[in-house]
N, C-alpha and C positions, 0 to 999 in steps of 0.2 A: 197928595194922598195922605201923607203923614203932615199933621203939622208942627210947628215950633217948639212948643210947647213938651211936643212925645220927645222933638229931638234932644232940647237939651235937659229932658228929665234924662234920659238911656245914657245923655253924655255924662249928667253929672254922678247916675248910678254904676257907669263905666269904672269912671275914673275911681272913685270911693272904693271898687271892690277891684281894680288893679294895682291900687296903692297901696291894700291891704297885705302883709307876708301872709304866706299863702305858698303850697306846692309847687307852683307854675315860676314863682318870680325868685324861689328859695334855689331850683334849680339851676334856671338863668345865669343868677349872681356865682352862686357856687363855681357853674362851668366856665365863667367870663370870666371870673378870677384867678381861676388855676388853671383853664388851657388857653385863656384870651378871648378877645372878640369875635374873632373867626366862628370858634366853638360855640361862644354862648347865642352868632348871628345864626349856626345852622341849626340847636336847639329851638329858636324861637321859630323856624321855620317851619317845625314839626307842632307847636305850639299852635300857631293858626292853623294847620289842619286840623287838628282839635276843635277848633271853636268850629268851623265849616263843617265838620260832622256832626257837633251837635248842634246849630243852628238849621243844619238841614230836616234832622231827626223831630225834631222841636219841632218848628215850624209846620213839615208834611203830615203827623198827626195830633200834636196836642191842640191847634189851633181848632180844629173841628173837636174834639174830644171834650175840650172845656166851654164850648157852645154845648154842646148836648148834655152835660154833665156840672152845671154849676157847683156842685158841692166836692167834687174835685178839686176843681179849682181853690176854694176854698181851702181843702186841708194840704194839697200843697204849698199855699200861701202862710198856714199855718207853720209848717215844717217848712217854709224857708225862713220865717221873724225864728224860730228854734235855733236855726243851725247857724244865723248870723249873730244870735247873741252868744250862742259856744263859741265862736270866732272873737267876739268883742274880750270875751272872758278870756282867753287865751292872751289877747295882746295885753289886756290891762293888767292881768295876775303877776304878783308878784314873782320877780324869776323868771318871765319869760321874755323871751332872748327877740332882738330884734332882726329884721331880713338880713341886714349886713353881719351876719354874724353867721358865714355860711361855714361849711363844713369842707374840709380836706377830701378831694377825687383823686381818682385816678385818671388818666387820659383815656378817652375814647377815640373809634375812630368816626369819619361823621355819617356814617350810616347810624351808625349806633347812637350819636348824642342825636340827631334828628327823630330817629324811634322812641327814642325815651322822652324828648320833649312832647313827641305825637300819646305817648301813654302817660305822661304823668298830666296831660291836660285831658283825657278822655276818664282817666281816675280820680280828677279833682272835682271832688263836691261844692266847690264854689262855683262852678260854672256851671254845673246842673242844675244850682239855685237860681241862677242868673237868668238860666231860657226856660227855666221850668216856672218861676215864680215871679220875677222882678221884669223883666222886659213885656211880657203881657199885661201887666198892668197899663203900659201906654198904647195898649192897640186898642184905637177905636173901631169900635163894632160897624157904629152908625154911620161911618165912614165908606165901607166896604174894602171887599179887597185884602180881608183880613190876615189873610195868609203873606199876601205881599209886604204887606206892612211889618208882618214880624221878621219878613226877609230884610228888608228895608232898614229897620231898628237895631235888628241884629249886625248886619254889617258896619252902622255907624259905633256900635260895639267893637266888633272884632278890630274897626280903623283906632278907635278911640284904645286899646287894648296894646295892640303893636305899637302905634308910637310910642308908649310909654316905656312897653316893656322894650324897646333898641334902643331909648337914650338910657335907660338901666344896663343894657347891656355895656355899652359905650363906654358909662361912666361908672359903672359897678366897682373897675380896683380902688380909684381915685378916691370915689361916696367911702369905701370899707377904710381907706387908710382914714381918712379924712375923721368919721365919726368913732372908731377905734380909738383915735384920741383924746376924745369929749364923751365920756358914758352918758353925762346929761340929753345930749343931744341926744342919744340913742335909745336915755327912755320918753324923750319928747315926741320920738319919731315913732314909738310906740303906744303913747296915749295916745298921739293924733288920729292916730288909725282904730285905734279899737271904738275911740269916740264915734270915728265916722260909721263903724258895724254897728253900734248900739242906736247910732241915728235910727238907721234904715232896720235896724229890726225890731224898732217901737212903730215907725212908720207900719211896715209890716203888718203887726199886730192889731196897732188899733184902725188900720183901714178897714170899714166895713163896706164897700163899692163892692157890687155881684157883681158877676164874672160877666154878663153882656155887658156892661162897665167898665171893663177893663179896657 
């Protein structure tokens, strides 16, 4: 139903936009560093609910909405090449501070770090970009099935998403002592990313494929 092709385009646009600091993985790090693994395993647990309500949401009516409505499509795709290059600008500007460079919490309990992981992923605009603008692009129309496909695509997402972010979890104190010691490294690990944003929001931009193309 889906071929090769959609999968490792979704994996490699996965990976680019979970590697990216970002709301979702700023939390993680934060809670994994100062209440431990535990914390930052039951935050990430709230985290994929997140993605499972909006790939649900996404899926059941934008898939039929940007069939009917090409020029939607269109300017969401606009405002997603926007919002990934304020993302790029952000990593690459100077001064800005890289993910390992979390911020001091306080302890929760894990209702509460699971909630907040579940809301800081439902208020992260990078992931509204993601089912809104970037994973449609590999649903083939002419394939059918359309909606399955984006179910489909979107899960090799949310898998490609978790594993990343639990070896972050895992490794987050160890990554922050580690590059705390090397700034280079810390602004290497900040151009690499914002390069990767600026990739995909040239892509973005100058993709002209209508939306039955997608």
């Amino acid at each position: 139903m889906i071929g090769t092709n959609a999968v490792l385009g979704v994996t490699a646009v996965a990976l680019g936009m979970v590697l990216t600091p970002g709301p979702n993985m700023m939390y993680l790090v934060s809670r994994s560093i100062t209440q431990g693994r535990r914390a930052g395993a039951v935050s990430l647990a709230g985290v994929a609910v997140g993605f499972l309500v909006y790939l649900g949401a996404a899926n059941l009516g934008l898939s039929l909405v940007f069939l009917a409505v090409p020029g939607l499509y269109l300017a969401v795709k606009a405002a997603g090449a926007g919002y990934l290059a304020w993302l790029a600008w952000k990593a690459l500007k100077p001064g800005g501070l890289s993910v390992f460079t979390p911020q001091e919490l306080p302890p929760d309990s894990p209702w509460r770090l699971f909630s907040m992981g579940l809301l800081t992923n439902l208020l992260n605009p990078k992931v509204a970009v993601m089912y809104l603008s970037l994973i449609p692009q590999f649903v083939d129309v002419k394939a059918g099935h359309v909606m399955l496909q984006g179910f489909a695509l979107g899960g090799v997402q949310i898998a490609v998403s978790l594993v990343v972010n639990l070896a972050v979890v895992l490794a987050a104190g160890a990554i922050a002592v580690f590059l705390g010691r090397r700034p280079a490294w810390l602004r290497a690990q900040r151009y690499l990313m914002g390069t990767v944003l600026g990739a995909l929001a040239v892509k973005l931009a100058t993709d002209s494929a209508p939306a039955a193309a997608a």
